[in-house]
KEMINU-868236 format. One record per atom (N, C-alpha, C, O): y, z, x; residue in one letter. Coordinates in steps of 0.05 Angstrom, whole numbers, padded with zeros to 5 digits, always signed. Layout:
N
YZXA ...
This chain:
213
-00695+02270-00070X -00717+02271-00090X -00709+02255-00114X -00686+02259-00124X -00728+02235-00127X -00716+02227-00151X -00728+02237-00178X -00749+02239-00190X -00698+02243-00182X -00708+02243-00221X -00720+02235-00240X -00735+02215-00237X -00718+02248-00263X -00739+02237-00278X -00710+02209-00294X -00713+02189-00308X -00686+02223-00281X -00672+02196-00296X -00664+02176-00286X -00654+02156-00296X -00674+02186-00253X -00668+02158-00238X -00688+02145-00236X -00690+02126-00219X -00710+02154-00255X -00743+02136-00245X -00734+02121-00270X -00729+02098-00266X -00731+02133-00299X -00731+02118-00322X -00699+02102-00309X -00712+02082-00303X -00683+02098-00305X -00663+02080-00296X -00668+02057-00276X -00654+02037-00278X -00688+02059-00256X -00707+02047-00241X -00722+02023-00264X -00717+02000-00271X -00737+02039-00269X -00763+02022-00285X -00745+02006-00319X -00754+01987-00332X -00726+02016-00325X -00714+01998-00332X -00696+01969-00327X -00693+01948-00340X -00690+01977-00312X -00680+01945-00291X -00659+01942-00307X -00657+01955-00327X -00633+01919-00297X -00613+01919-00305X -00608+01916-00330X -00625+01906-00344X -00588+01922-00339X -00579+01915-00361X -00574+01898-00381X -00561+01879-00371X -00576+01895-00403X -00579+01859-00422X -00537+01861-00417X -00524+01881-00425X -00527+01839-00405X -00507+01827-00394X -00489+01836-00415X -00468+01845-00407X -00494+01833-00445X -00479+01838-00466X -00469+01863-00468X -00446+01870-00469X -00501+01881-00468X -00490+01906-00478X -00471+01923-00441X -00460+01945-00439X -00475+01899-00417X -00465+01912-00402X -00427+01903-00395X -00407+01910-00382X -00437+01886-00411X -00400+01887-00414X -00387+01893-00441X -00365+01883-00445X -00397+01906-00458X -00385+01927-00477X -00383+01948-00466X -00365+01961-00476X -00397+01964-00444X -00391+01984-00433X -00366+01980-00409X -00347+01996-00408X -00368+01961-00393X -00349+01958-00381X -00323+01958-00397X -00306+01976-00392X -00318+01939-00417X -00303+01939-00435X -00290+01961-00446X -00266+01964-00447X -00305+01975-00453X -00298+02009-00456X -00282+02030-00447X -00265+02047-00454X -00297+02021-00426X -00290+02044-00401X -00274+02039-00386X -00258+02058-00382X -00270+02018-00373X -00250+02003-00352X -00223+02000-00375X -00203+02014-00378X -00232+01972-00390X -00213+01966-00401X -00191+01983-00425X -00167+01978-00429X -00205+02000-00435X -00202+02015-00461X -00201+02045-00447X -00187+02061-00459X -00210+02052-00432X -00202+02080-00414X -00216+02097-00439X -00203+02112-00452X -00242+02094-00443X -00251+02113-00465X -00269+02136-00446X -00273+02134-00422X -00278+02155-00459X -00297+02165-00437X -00329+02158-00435X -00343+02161-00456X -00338+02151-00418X -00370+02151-00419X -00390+02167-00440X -00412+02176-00432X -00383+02168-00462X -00393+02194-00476X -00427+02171-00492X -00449+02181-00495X -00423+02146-00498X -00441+02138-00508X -00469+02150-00499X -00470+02166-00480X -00491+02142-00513X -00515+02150-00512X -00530+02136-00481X -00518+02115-00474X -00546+02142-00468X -00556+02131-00447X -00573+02106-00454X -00583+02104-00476X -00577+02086-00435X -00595+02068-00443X -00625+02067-00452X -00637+02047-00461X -00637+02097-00446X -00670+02096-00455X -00658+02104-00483X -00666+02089-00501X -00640+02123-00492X -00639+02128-00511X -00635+02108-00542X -00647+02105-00563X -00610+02097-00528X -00604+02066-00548X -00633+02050-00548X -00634+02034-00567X -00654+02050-00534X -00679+02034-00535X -00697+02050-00560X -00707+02037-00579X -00701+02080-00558X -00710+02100-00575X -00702+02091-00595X -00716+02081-00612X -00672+02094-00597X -00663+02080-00629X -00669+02061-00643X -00680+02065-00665X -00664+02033-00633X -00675+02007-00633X -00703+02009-00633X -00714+01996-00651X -00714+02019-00622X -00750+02028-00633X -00751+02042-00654X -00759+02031-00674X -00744+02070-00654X -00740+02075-00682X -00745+02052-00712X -00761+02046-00729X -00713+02045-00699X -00711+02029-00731X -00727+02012-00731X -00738+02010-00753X -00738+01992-00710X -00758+01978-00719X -00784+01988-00733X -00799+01975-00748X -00785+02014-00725X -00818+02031-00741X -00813+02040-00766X -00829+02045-00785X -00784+02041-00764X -00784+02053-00792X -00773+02032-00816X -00773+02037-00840X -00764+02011-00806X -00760+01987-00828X -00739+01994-00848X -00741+01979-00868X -00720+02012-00850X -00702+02017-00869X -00687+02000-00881X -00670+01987-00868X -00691+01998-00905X -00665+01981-00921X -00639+01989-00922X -00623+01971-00923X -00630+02014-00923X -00609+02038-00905X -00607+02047-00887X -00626+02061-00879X -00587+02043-00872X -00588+02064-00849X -00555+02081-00851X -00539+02077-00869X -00551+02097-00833X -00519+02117-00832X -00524+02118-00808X -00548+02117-00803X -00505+02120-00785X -00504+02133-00764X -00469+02144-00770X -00451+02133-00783X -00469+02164-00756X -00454+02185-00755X -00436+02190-00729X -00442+02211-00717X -00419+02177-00719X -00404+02176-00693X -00413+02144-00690X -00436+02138-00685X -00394+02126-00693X -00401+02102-00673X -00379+02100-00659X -00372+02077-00655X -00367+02115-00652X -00353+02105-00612X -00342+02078-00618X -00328+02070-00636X -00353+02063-00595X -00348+02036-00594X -00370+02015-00598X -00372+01991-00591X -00389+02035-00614X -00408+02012-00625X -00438+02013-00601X -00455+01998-00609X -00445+02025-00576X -00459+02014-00565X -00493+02019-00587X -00509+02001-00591X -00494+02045-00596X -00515+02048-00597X -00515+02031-00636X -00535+02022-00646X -00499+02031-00644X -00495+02013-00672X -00509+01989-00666X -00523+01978-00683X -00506+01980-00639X -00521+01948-00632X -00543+01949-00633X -00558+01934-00645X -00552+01972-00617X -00577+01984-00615X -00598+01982-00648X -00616+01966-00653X -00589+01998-00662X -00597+02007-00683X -00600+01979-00705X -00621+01971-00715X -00568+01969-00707X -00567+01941-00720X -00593+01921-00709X -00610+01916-00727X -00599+01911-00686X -00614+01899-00683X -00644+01911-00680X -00660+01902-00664X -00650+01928-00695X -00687+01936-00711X -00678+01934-00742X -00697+01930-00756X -00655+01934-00754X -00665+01934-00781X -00678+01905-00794X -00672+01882-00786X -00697+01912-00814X -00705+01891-00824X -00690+01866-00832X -00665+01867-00828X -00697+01847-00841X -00682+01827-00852X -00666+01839-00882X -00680+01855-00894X -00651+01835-00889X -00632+01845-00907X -00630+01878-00905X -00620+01886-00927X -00635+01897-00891X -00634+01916-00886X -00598+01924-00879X -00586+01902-00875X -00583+01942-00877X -00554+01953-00868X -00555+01979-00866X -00567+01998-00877X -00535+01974-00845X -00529+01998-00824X -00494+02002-00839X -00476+01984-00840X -00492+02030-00851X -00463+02040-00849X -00458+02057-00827X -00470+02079-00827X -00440+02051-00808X -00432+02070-00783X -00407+02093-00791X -00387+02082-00798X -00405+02116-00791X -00383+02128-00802X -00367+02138-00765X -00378+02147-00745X -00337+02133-00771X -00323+02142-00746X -00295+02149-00758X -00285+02140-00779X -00284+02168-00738X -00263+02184-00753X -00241+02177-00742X -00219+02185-00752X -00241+02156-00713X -00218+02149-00702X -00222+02124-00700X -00240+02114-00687X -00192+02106-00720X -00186+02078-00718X -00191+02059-00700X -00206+02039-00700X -00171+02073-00679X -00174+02060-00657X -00204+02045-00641X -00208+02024-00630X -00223+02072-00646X -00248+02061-00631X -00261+02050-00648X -00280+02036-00639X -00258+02049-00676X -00271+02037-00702X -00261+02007-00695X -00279+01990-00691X -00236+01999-00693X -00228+01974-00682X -00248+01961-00655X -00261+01941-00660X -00249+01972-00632X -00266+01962-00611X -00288+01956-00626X -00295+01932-00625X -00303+01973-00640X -00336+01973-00647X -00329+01944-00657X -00337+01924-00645X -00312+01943-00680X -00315+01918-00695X -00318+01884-00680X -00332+01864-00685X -00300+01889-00662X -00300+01874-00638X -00327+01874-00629X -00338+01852-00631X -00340+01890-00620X -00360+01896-00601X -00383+01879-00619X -00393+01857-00614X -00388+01899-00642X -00405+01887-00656X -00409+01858-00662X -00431+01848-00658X -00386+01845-00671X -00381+01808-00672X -00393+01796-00651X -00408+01776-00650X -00383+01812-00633X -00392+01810-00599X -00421+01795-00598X -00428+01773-00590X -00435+01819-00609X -00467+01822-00610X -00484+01806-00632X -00508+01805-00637X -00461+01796-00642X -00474+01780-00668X -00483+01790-00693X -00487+01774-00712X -00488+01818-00697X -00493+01837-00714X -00483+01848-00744X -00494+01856-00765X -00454+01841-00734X -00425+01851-00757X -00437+01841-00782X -00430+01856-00800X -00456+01817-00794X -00460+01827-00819X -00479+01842-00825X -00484+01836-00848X -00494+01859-00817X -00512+01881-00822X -00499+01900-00815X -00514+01916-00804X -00472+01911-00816X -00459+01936-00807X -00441+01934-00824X -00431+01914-00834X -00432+01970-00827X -00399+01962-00851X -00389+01992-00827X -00401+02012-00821X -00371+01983-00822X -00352+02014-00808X -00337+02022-00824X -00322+02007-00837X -00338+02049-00828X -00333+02062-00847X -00312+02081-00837X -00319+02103-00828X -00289+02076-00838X -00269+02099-00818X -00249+02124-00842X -00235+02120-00861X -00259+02148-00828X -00255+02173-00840X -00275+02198-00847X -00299+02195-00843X -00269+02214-00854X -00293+02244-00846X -00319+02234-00860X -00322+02221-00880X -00332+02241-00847X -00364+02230-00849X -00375+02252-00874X -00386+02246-00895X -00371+02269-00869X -00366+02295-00891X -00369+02285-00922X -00386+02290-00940X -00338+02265-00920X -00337+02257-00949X -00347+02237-00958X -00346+02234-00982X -00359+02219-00945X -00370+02203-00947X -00402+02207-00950X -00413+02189-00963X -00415+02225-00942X -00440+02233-00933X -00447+02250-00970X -00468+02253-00982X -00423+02254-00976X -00417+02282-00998X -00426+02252-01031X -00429+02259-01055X -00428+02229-01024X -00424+02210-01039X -00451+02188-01045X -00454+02170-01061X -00463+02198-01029X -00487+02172-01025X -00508+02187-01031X -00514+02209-01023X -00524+02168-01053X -00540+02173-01063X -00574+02181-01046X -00588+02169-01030X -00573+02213-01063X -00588+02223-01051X -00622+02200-01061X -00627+02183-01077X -00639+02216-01034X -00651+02198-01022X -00659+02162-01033X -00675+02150-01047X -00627+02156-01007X -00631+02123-01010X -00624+02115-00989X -00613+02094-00984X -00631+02137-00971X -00630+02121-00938X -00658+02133-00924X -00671+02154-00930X -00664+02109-00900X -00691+02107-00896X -00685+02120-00868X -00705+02130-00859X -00661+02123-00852X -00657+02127-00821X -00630+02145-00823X -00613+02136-00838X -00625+02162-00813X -00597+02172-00803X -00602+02184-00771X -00614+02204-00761X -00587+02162-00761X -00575+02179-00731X -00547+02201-00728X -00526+02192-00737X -00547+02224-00719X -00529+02242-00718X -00522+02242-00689X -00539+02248-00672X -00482+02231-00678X -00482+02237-00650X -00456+02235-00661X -00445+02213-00663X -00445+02258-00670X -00416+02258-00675X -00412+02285-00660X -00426+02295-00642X -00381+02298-00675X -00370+02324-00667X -00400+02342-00662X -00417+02341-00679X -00403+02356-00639X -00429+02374-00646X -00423+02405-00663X -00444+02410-00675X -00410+02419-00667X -00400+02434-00678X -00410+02429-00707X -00423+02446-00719X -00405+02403-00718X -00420+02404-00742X -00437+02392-00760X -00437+02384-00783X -00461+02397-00730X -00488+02390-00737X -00506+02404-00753X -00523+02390-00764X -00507+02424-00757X -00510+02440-00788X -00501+02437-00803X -00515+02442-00823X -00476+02427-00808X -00473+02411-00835X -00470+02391-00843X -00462+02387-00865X -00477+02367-00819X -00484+02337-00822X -00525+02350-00834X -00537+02341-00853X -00532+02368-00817X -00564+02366-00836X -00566+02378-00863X -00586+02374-00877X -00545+02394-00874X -00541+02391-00903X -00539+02372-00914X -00554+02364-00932X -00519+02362-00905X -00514+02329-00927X -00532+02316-00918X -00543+02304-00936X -00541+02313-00895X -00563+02287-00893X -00591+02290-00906X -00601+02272-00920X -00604+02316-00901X -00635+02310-00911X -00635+02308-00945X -00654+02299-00958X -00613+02317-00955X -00614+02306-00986X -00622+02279-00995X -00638+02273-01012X -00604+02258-00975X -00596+02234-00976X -00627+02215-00960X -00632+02193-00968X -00643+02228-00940X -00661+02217-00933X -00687+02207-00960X -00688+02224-00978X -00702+02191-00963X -00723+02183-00979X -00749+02203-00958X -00750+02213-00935X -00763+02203-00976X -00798+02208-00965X -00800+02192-00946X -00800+02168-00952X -00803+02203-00915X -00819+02182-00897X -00803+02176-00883X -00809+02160-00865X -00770+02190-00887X -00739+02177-00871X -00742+02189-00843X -00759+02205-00835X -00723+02180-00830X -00722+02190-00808X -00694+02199-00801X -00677+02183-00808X -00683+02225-00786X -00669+02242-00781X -00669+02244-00743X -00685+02257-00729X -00648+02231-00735X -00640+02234-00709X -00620+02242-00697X -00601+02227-00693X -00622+02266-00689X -00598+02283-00669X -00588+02273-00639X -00598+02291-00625X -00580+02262-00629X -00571+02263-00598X -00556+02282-00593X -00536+02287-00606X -00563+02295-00573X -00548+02310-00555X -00567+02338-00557X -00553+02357-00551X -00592+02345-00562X -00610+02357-00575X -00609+02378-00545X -00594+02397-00548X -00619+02376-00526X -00616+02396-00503X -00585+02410-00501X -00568+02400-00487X -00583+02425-00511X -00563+02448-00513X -00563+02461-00491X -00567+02485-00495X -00560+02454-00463X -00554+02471-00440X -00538+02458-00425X -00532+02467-00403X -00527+02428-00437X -00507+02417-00418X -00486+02428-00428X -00484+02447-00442X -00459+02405-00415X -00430+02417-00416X -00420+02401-00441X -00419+02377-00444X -00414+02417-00453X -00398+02396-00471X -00370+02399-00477X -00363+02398-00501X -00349+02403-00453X -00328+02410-00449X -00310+02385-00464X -00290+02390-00478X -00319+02359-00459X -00303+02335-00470X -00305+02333-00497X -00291+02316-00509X -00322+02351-00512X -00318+02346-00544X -00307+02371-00546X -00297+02370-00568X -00302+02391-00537X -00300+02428-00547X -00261+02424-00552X -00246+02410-00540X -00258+02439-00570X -00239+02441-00581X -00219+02474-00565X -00195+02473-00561X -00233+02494-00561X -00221+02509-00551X -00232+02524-00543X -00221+02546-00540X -00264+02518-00535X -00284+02537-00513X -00285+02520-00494X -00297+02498-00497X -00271+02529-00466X -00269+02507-00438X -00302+02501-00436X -00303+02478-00428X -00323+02509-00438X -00352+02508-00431X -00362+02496-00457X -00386+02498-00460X -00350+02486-00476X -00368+02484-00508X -00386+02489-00515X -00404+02476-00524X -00382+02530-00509X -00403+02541-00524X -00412+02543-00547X -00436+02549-00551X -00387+02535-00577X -00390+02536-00598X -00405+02513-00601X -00422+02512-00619X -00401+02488-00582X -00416+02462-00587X -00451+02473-00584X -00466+02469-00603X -00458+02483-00565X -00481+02494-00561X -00488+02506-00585X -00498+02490-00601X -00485+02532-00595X -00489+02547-00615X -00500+02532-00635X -00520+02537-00647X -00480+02508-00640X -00484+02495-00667X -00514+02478-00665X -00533+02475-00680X -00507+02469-00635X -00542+02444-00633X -00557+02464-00635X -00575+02454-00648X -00564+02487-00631X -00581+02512-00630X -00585+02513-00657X -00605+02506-00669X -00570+02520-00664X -00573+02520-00699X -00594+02496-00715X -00615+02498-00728X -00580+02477-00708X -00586+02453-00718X -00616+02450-00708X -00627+02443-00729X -00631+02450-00693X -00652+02452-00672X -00672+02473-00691X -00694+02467-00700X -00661+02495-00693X -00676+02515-00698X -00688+02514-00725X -00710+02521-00734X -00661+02499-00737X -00664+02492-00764X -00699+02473-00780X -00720+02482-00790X -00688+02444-00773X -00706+02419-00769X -00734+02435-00762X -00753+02434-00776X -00734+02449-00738X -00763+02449-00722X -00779+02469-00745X -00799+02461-00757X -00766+02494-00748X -00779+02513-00767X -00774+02499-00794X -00783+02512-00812X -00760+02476-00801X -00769+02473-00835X -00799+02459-00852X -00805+02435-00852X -00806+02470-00860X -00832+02458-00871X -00834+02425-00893X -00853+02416-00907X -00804+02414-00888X -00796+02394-00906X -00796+02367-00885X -00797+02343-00893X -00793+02378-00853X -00798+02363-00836X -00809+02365-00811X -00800+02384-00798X -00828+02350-00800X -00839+02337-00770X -00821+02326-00754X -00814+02303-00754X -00811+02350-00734X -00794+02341-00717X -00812+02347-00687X -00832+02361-00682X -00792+02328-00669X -00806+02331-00635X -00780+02319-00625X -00763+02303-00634X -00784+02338-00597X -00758+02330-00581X -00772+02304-00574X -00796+02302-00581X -00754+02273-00553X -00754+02260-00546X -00742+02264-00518X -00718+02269-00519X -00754+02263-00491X -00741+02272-00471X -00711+02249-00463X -00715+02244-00439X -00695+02240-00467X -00673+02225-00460X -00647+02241-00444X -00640+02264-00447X -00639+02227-00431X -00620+02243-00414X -00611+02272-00423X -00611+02292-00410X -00601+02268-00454X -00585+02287-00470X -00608+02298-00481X -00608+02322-00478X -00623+02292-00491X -00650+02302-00511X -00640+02281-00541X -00618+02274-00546X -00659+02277-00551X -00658+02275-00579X -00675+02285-00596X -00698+02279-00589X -00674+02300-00618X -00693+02317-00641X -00700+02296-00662X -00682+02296-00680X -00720+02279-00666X -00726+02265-00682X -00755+02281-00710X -00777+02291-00710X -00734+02273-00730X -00753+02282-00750X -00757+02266-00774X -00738+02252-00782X -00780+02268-00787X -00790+02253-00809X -00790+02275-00833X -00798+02298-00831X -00781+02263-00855X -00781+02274-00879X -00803+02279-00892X -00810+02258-00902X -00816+02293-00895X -00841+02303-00914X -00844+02296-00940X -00863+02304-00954X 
């Protein structure tokens, strides 16, 4: 029987060559884990930012950059993307990756806790924030973030269906239940606040996309 992810993997057709050897790159060569975002989803993004035209953007976890390409290529003309990542090493590939993609001057990688950095930027003067970091603390990436969003911003969670495994990020629940708990939180949060219009997006993982009121 096929899925609903092998129909959208179907009807997508192969891959743009680039972004399919940054993943090879990754994975083969760099032994990272497959954790990036799926390909409808990096498209969601890249749509996103094109609707929403931000002269700011943050994303929150860039890995090795796949969905940063994504995102970098909808912002407007003079528009920038700051990516925040907490490990060097993969902050190095992105940088690579990104040059890769032609992108690197509309991006600044920003390496160290997103926390403190997030704790610093002027509240609302960003038009987009994507959230796909540690999940544990996605309740308090949406503290610091919806401060920082403008009227009309947009607020994006990946990993929004809280019933998978998230054993490869969990710190010391073999099943990452605390990881669950927290997207629960975070979920429960967004949907019931009257400051924002949120809707899931069906993507492999889910994503909770919301607009600022």
């Amino acid at each position: 029987m096929t899925t609903t992810v092998d129909y959208v993997r179907a009807m997508l057709g192969a891959r743009d060559p680039l972004l399919d050897s940054v993943l090879r790159d990754a994975i083969l060569e760099h032994g990272l884990r497959p954790m990036q975002i799926d390909d409808n989803a990096a498209r969601v993004m890249q749509l996103l930012t094109k609707l929403a035209q931000p002269r700011r953007a943050i994303e929150i976890g860039t890995y090795f950059g796949y969905s940063t390409i994504h995102i970098a290529r909808g912002l407007p003309v003079g528009g920038m993307l700051t990516t925040l990542e907490i490990d060097d090493q993969v902050a190095g590939i992105a940088r690579r990756n990104l040059a890769g993609a032609g992108v690197e001057d509309r991006v600044e990688i920003v390496v160290g806790d997103a926390a403190v950095y997030l704790a610093e930027v002027e509240p609302e003067s960003v038009g987009l924030i994507f959230i796909d970091a540690d999940k544990r603390n996605y309740p308090e990436y949406l503290k610091l973030c919806f401060p920082l969003l403008e009227r009309g911003g947009i607020l994006v969670a990946d990993d929004a269906f809280a019933h998978g495994d998230f054993a490869p990020e969990a710190i010391d629940d073999g099943m990452g239940q605390a990881e669950v708990r927290a997207i629960n939180t975070y979920n429960r949060a967004v949907l019931r606040s009257a400051a924002l219009l949120s809707a899931f997006i069906g993507t492999n993982n889910g994503m909770l996309v919301s607009m600022k009121l």
